[in-house]
C-alpha positions as CSV (number, residue, x, y, z in Angstrom):
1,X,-45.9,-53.4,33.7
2,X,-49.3,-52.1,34.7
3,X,-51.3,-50.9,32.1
4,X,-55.2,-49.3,32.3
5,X,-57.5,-49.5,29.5
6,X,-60.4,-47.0,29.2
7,X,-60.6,-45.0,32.1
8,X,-61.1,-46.4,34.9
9,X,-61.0,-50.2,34.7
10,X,-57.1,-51.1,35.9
11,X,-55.8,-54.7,34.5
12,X,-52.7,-56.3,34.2
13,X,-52.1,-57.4,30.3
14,X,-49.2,-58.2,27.9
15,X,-49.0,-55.3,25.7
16,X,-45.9,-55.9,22.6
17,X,-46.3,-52.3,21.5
18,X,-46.1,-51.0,24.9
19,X,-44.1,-53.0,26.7
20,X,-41.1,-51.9,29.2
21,X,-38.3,-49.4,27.3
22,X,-36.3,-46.5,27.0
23,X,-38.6,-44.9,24.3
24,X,-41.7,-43.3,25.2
25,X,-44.8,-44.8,23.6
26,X,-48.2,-43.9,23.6
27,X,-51.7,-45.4,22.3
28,X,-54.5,-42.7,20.9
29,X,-57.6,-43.7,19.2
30,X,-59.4,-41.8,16.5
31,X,-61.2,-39.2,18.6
32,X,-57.4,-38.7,19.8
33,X,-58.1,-40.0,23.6
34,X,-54.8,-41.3,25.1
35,X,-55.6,-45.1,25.4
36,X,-52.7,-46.5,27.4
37,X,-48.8,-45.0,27.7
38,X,-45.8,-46.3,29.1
39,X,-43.6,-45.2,31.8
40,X,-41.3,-43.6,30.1
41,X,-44.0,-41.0,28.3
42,X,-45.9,-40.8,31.5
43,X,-42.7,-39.2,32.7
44,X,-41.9,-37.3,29.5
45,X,-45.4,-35.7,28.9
46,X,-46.6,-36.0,32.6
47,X,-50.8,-37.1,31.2
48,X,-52.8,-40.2,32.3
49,X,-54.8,-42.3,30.4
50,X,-58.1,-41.1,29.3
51,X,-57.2,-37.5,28.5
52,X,-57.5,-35.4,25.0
53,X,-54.3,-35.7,23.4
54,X,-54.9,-31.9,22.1
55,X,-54.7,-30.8,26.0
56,X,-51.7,-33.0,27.0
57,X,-49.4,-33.5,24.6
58,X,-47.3,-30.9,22.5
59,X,-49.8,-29.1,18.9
60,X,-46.8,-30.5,16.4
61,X,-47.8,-34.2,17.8
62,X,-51.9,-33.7,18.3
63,X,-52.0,-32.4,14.6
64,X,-50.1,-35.2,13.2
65,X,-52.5,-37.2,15.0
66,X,-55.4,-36.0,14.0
67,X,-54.1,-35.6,9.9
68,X,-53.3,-39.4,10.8
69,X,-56.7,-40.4,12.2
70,X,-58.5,-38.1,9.1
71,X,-56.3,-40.5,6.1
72,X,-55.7,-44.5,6.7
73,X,-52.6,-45.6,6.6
74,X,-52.7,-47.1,3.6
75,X,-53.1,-43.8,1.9
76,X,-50.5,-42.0,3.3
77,X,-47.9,-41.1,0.9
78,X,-44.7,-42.3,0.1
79,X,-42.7,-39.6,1.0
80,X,-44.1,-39.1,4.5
81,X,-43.0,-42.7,5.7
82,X,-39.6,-42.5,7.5
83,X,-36.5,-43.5,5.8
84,X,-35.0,-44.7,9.3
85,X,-35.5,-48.6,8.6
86,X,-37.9,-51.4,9.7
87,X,-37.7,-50.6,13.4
88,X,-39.3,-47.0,12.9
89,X,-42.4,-47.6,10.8
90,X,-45.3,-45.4,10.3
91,X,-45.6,-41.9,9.6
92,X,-42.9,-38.8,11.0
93,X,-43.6,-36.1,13.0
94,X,-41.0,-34.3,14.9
95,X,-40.9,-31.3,17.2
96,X,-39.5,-29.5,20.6
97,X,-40.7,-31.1,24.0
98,X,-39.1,-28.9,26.8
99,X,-35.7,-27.9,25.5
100,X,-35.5,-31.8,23.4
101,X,-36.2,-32.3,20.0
102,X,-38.4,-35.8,19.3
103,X,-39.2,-37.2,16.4
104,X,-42.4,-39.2,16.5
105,X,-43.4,-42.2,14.4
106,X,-47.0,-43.6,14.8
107,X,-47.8,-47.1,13.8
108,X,-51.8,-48.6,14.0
109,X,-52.8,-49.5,17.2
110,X,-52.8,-53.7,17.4
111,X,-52.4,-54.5,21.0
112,X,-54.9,-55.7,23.9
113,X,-56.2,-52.1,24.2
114,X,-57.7,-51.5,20.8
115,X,-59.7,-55.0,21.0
116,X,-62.7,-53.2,21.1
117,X,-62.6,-51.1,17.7
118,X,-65.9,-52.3,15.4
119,X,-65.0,-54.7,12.8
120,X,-63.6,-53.1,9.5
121,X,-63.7,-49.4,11.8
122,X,-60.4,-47.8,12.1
123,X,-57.6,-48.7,14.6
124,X,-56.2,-46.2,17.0
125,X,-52.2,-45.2,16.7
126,X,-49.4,-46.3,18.7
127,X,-47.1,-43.1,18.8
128,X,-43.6,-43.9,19.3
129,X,-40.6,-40.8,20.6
130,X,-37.0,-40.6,20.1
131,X,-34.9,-38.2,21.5
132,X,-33.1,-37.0,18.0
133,X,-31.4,-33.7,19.9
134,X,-28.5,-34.8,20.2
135,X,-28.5,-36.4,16.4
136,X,-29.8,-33.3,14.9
137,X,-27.2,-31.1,16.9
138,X,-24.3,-33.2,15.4
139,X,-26.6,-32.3,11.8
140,X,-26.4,-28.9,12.5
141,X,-22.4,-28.8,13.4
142,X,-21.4,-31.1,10.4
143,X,-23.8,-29.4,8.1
144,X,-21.7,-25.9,9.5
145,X,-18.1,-27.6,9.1
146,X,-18.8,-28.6,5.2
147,X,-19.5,-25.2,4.5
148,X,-16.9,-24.0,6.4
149,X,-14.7,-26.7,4.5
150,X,-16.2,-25.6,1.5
151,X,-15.7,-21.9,2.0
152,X,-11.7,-22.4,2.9
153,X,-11.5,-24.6,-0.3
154,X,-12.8,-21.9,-2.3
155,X,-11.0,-19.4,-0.8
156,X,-8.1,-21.2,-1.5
157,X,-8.7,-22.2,-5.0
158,X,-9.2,-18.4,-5.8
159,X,-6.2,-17.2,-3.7
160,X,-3.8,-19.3,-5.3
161,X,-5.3,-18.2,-8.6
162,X,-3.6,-14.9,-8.8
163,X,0.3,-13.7,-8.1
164,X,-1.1,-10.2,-8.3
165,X,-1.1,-8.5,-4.8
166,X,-4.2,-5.8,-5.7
167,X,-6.0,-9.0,-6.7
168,X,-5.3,-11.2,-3.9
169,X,-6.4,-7.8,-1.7
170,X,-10.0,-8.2,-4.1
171,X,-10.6,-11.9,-3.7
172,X,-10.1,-11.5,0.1
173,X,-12.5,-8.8,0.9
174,X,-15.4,-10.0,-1.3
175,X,-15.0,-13.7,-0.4
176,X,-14.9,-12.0,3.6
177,X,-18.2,-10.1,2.9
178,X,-19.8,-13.0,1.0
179,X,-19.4,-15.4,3.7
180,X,-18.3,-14.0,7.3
181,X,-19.8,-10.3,7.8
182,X,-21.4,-7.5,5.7
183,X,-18.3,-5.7,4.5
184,X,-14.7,-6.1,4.4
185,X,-11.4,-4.2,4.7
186,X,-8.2,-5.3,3.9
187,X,-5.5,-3.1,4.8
188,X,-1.4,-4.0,3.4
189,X,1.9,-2.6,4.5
190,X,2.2,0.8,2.9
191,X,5.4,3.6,2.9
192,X,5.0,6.1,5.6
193,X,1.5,6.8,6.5
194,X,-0.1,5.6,2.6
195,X,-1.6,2.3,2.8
196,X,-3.2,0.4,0.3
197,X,-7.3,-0.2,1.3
198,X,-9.2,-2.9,-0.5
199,X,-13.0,-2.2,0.8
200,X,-15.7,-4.4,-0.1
201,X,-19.4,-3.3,1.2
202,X,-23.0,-5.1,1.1
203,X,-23.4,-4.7,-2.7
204,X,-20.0,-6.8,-3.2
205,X,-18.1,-4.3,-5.2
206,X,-14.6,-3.8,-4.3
207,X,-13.1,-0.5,-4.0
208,X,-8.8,0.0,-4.1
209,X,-7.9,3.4,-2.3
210,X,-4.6,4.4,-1.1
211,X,-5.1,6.1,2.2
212,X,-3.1,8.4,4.8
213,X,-4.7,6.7,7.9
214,X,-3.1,5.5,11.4
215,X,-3.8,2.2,12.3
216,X,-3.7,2.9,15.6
217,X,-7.4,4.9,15.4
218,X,-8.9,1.6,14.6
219,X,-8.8,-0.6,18.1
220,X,-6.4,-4.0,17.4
221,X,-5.4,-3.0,14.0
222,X,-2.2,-1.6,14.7
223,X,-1.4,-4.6,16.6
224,X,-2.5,-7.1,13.8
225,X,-0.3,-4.8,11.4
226,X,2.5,-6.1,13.4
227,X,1.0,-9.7,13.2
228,X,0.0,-9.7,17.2
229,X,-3.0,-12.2,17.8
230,X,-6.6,-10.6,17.4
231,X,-8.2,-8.9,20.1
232,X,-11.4,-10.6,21.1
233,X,-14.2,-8.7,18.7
234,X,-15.9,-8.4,22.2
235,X,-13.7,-6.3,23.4
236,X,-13.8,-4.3,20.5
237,X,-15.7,-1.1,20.7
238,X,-17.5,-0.9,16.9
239,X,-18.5,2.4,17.5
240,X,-15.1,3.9,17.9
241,X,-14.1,3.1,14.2
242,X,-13.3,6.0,12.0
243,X,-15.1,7.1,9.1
244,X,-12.6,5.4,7.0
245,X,-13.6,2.1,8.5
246,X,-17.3,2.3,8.8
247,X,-18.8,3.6,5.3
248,X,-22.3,4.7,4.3
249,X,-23.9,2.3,2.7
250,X,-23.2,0.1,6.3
251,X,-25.4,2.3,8.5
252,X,-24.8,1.6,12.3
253,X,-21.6,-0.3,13.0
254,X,-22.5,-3.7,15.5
255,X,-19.9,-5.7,15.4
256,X,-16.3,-5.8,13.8
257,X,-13.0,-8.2,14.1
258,X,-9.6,-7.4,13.2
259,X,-7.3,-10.3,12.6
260,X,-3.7,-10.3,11.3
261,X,-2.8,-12.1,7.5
262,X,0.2,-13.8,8.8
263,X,2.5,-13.5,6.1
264,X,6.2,-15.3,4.7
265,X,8.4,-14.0,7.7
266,X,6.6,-10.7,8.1
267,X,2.7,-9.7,8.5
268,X,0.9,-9.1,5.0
269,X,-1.4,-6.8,6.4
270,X,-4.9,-7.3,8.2
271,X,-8.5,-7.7,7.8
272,X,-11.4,-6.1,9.3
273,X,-15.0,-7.6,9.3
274,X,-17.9,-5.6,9.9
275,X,-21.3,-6.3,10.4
276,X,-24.4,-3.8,10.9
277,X,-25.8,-3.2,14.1
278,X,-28.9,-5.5,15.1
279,X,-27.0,-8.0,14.2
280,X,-25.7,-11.0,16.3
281,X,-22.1,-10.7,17.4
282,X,-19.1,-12.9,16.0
283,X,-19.2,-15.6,17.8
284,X,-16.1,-17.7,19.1
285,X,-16.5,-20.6,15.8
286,X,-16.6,-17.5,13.1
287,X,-13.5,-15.6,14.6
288,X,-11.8,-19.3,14.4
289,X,-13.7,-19.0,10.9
290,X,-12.1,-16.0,10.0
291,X,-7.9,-16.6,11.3
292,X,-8.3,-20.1,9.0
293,X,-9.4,-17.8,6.2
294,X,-6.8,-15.1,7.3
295,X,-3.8,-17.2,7.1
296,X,-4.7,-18.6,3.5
297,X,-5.4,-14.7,2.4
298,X,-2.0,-14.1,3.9
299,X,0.0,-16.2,2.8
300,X,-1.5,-15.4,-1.0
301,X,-1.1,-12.0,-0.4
302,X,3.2,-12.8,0.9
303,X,3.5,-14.6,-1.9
304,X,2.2,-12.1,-4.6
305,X,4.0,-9.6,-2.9
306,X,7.6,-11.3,-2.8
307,X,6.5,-12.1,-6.6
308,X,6.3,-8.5,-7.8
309,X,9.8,-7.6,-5.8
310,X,10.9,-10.1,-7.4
311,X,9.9,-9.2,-10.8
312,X,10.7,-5.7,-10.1
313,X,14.7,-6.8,-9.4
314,X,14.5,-9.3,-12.7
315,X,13.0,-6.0,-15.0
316,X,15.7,-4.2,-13.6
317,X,18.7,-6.3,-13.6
318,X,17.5,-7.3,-17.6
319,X,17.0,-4.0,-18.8
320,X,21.0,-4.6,-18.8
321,X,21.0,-7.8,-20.8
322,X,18.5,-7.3,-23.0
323,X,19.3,-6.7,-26.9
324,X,19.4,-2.6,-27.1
325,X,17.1,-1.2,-29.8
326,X,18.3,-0.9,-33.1
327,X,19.1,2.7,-34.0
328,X,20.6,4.2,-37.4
329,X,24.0,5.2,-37.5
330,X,25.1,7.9,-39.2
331,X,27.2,5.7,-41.6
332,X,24.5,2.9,-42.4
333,X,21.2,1.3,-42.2
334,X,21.2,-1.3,-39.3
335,X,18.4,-4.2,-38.6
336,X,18.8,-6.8,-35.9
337,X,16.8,-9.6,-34.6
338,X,17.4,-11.8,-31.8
339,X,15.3,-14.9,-30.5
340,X,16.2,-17.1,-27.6
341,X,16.4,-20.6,-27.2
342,X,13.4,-20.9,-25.1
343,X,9.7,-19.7,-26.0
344,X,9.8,-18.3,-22.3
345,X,12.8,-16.8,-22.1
346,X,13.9,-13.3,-23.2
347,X,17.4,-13.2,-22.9
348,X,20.5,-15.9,-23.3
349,X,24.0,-16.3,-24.8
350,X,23.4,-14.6,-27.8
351,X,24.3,-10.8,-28.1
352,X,24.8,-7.9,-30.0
353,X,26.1,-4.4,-29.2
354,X,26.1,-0.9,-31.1
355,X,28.0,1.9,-30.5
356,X,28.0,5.2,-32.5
357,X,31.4,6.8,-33.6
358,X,32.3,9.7,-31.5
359,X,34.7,12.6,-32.0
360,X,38.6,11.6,-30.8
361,X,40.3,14.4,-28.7
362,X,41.3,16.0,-32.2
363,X,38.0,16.3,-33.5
364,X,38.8,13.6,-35.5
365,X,34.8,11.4,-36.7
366,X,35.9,7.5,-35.3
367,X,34.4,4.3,-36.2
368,X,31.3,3.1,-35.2
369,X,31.2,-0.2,-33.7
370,X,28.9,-3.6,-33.9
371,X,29.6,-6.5,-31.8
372,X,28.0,-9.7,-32.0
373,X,28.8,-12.3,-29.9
374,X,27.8,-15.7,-28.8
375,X,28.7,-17.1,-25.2
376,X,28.7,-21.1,-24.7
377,X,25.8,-22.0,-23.2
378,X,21.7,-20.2,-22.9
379,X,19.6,-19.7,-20.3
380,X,20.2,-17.0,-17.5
381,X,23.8,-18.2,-16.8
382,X,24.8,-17.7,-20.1
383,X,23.1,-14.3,-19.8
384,X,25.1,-13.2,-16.9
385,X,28.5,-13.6,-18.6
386,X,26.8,-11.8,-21.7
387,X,26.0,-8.7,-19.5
388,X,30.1,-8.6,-18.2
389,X,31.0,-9.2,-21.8
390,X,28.6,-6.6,-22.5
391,X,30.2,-4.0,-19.8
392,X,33.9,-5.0,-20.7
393,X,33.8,-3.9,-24.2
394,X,31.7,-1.1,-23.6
395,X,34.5,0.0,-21.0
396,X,36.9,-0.9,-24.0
397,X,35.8,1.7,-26.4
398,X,38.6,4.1,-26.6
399,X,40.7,1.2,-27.8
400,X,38.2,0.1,-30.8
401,X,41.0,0.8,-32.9
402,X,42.6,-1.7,-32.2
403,X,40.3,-5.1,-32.1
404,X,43.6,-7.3,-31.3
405,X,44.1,-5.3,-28.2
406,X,40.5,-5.3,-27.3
407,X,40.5,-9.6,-27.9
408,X,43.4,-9.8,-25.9
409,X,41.6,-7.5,-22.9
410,X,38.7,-9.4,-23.1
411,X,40.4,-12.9,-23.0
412,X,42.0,-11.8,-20.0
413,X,39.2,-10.8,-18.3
414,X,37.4,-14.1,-19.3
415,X,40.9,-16.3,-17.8
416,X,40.5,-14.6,-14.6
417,X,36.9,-14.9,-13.5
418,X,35.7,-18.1,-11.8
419,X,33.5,-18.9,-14.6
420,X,34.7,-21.6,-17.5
421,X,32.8,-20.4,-20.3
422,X,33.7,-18.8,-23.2
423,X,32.5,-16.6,-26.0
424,X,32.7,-16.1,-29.8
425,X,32.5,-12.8,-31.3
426,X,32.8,-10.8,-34.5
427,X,33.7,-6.9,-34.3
428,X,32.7,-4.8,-37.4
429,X,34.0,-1.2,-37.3
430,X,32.2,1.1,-39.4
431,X,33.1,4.1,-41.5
432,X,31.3,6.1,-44.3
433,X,33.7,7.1,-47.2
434,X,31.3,9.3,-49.4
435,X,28.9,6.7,-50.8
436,X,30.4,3.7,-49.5
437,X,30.9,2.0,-46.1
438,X,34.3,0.9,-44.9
439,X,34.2,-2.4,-42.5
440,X,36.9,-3.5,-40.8
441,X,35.7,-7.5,-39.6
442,X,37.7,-9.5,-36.9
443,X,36.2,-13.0,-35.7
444,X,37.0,-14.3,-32.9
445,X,35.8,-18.4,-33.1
446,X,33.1,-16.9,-34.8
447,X,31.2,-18.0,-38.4
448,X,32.4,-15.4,-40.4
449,X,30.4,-12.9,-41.4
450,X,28.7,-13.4,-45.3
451,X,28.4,-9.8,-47.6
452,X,25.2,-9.6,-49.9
453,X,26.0,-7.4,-52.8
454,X,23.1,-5.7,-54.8
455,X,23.5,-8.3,-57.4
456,X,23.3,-11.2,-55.7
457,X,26.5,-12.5,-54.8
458,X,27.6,-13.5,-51.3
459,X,30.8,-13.2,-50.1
460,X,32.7,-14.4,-47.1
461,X,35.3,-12.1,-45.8
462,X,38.8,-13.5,-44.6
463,X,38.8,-12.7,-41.4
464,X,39.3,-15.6,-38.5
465,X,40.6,-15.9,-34.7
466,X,40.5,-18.1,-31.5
467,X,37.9,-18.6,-28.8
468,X,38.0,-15.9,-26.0
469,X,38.1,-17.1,-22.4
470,X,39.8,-20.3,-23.5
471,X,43.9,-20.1,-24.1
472,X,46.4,-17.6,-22.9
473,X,47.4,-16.2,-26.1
474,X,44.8,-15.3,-29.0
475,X,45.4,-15.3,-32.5
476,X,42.9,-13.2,-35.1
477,X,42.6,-12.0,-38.4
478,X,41.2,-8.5,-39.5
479,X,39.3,-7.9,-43.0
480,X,38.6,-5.2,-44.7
481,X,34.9,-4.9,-46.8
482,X,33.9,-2.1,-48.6
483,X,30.0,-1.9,-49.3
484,X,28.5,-0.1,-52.5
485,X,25.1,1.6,-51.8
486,X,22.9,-1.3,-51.4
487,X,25.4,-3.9,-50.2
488,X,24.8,-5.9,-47.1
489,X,26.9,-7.3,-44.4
490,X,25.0,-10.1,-42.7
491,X,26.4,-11.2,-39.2
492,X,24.9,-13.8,-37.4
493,X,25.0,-16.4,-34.8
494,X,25.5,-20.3,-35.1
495,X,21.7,-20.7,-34.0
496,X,21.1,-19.8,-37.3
497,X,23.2,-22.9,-39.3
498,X,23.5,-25.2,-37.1
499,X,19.3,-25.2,-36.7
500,X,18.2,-28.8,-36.7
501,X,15.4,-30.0,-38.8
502,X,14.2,-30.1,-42.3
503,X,12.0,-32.6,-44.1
504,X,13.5,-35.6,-41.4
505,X,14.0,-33.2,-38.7
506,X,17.8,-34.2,-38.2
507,X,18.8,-32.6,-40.9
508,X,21.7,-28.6,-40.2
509,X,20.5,-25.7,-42.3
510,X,24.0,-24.7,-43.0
511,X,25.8,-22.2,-43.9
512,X,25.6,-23.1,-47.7
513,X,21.8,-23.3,-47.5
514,X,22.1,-19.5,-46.0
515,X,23.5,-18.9,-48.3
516,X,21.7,-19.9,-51.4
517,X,19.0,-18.1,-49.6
518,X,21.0,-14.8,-49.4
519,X,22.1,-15.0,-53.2
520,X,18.3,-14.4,-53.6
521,X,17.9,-11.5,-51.4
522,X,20.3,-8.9,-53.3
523,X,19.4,-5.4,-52.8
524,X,17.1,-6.0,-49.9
525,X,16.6,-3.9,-46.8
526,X,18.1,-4.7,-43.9
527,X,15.2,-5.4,-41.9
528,X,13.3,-7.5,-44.8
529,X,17.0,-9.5,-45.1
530,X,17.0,-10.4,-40.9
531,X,13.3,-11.2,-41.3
532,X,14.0,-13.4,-43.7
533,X,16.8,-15.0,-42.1
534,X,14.5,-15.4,-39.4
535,X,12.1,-16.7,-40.5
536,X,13.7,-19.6,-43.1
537,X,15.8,-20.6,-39.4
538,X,12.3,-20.8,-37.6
539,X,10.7,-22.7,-40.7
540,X,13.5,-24.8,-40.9
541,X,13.2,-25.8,-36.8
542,X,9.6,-26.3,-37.0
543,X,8.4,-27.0,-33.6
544,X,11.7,-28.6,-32.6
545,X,14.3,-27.1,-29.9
546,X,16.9,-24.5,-31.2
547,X,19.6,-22.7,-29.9
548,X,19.6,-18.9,-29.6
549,X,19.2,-16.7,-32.9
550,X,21.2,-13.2,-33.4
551,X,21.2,-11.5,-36.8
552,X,22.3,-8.1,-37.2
553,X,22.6,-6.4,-40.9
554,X,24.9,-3.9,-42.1
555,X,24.0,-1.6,-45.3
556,X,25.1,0.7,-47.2
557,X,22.8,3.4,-47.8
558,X,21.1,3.7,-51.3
559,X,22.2,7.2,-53.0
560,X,18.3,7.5,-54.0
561,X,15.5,6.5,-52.0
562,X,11.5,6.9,-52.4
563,X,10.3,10.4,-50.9
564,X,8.1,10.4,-48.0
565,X,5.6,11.9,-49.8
566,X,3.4,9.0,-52.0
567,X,6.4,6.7,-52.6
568,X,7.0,8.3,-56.2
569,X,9.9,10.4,-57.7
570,X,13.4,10.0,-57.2
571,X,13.9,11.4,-53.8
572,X,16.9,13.0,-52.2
573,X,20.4,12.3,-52.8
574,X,21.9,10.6,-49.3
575,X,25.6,10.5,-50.2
């Protein structure tokens, strides 16, 4: 390699720092003359040996120079010495050279051409380029795909966070106008020409609106409605947007996308972007930016949606299984209380039915009637077969009179459905006879029901049966209780006695323990006596697993009670 020191006496020498390579190199002394350079910056920088590096070379390197030249080495601080390694010593620079970023690492000047520096004076600066464009382009894309990762993650996590449609609708067009344009529109399937609009604007607040708009006034949204692929955003024509579209705190509309949210079998609507005018346009990366984000928002927004039909159908199809409201008959005081097995749940196998007496064809007052049944099993199955139960005996009414024949019906019905559970149930008919209340009790495979009397006793009525849904022919036995003013008939469900648990845990309450419990709770209201039934069964449990709880009580009204007014005096006569 030829080399030329000072500036005009040519020599051939052996030169280490400047020796043949692919990396441009170049020697400047103090003053910042170019010593000596080697092919490969002669043809990078296109100087000669001897000129100023201020007039040849690029400012971002002549100023490192000179900053170089004006503090040794030695006292050049930590953090400006690369962190590239051994091989790139020195102090950085780095900057554009033509259309190529360099970065350039100077190192003190040791070879043949700095011989002539004075002893102790300071050395000149081999400068040292490498071509980092390429390096720092492959920076700038993975720098781009972690936030990109890390936006979609996001998105995700807060997506998934929510089965509520309205919500997914918010998340989607404030994470949209957070991260890909100014403001976002999201725009769902709506009934005729009412859609629902989440808008979210500059100032991030999201705004819910149900419009009357056509989708086909905005260009490619009637097409993404239908879940078509998005229309270029360069073909789009911002300016032809509606009013509904482009709002005031915008200003002047520059660019806009609208891409479908692909949905579970259908479209779940679309999204708009929007960004002001002066603005660059979406480029190809952010509209691949925005279907990624799309489909996550869409598939959210399926699933919330297909959750609230859902829910809808379940409210509707339970408001038929549910317990019905407890209501006073004419005849007597009722309370019931009902708890299923699990802490979830809200219905099961457990049941109980009133129905008011109502005036025969003679005018005749009948009985009132309270079922309470419980069917094998719990869970939703179990609940199914207590809603036909449920509809049979309501369709049974008119023959109440007869709980035999009703049984019989019922069993029938039961032996000729595909289903192989059964039920247990106890039918009270009710009838006032001036101050008392007539019952006529018929289980059916049931606990039989317990009286309370005013006094304290308990009583167990003789009244028994079969299983229904089990045998071909039923047997059952039909009691007759008459309550005194104050008296209580307690039905109730096996969840109540056979509740494991106790001191061991592993231990039945029992019917005797009920009723030791009841012989304390003579003369007690009806819904202070299933409260307490309750609550003892739910003490007794602790926090282990039961089966469902039904408790419905029967009383006699008082002949006095407490007036409304205050709570004192005697009050009216009831009988």
């Amino acid at each position: 390699m030829e080399l030329i020191q000072g500036i005009d006496a040519p020599q051939r020498v052996l030169d280490p720092a400047l020796g043949p390579g692919p990396y441009p190199a170049l020697a400047v002394d103090p003053s910042g003359t170019v010593t000596r350079l080697n092919d490969a910056a002669r043809l990078l920088l296109g100087v000669q040996p001897g000129v100023r590096l201020d007039g040849a070379a690029p400012a971002w390197l002549a100023e490192a120079h000179h900053s170089l030249a004006d503090a040794p080495l030695s006292e050049v601080a930590a953090d400006d010495l690369p962190e590239t390694g051994a091989s790139r010593p020195g102090p950085l620079a780095n900057g554009s050279i033509g259309d190529r970023v360099f970065e350039a690492h100077g190192v003190p000047d040791e070879g043949p051409g700095a011989a002539g520096a004075p002893p102790g004076g300071a050395l000149g600066t081999v400068w040292w380029l490498f071509d980092v464009t390429e390096h720092r382009r492959l920076e700038r894309e993975l720098a781009d795909e972690r936030e990109r990762t890390a936006f979609l993650a996001e998105a995700s996590s807060q997506l998934l966070a929510s089965l509520n449609l309205e919500r997914c609708m918010e998340v989607t067009v404030h994470l949209a106008a957070r991260y890909l344009a100014d403001a976002a529109l999201v725009i769902a399937p709506g009934s005729g020409r009412a859609y629902p609009v989440s808008y979210c604007g500059p100032d991030g607040l999201v705004d819910h609106q149900e419009l009357l708009v056509d989708p086909a006034e905005v260009p490619g949204l009637a097409e993404a409605m239908q879940g078509f692929p998005p229309v270029p955003s360069r073909s789009l024509d911002p300016t032809a947007a509606p009013s509904w579209i482009v709002r005031t705190d915008l200003g002047d509309l520059g660019a806009m996308v609208v891409t479908a949210l692909p949905g579970q079998g259908m479209p779940a609507g679309a999204l708009v972007l929007l960004r002001r005018g002066g603005r660059r346009a979406f480029s190809e990366g952010e509209e691949t930016i925005a279907r990624l984000f799309a489909a996550r928002a869409g598939a959210a927004m399926s699933a919330a949606r297909v959750y609230a039909e859902q829910a809808s159908i379940t409210d509707t199809l339970m408001r038929d299984l549910l317990p019905p409201r407890t209501t006073r008959l004419d005849e007597v005081e009722l309370a019931a209380r009902y708890r299923p097995s699990g802490a979830g749940e809200r219905v099961g196998g457990d049941f109980y039915d009133l129905h008011p007496a109502s005036a025969d064809d003679s005018g005749a007052e009948q009985e009132s009637l309270v079922v309470l049944g419980d069917v094998c099993g719990k869970g939703l199955e179990a609940a199914v077969l207590t809603g036909k139960i449920r509809n049979t005996l309501q369709a049974l009414l008119p023959m109440a009179g007869d709980h035999r024949r009703v049984l019989e019906l019922l069993n029938g019905t039961l032996l000729s459905s595909e289903s192989t559970r059964y039920v247990t149930l106890v039918m009270a008919s009710v009838r006032r006879e001036g101050s008392n209340v007539r019952l006529r009790l018929t289980s059916a495979g049931h606990a039989r029901p317990l009286v309370v009397r005013t006094g304290g006793e308990v009583e167990a009525p003789d009244t028994g049966g079969s299983l229904i849904g089990v045998l071909d022919k039923i047997s059952s036995t039909t009691a007759t209780v008459l309550l005194e003013p104050g008296d209580t008939c307690l039905l109730y469900t096996d969840g109540i006695t056979e509740a494991f648990g106790g001191p061991l845990g592993d231990e039945m309450f029992g019917e005797e323990r009920l009723c030791g419990e009841l012989a304390r709770c003579g003369g007690m209201p009806p819904e202070a006596l299933v409260e307490r039934v309750h609550m003892l069964a739910a003490e007794w449990v602790g926090t282990g697993r039961h089966d469902d709880m039904a408790v419905v009580a029967i009383t006699a009204p008082r002949r006095f009670h407490l007036s409304a007014v205050g709570g004192q005096g005697p009050g009216r006569f009831t009988a």
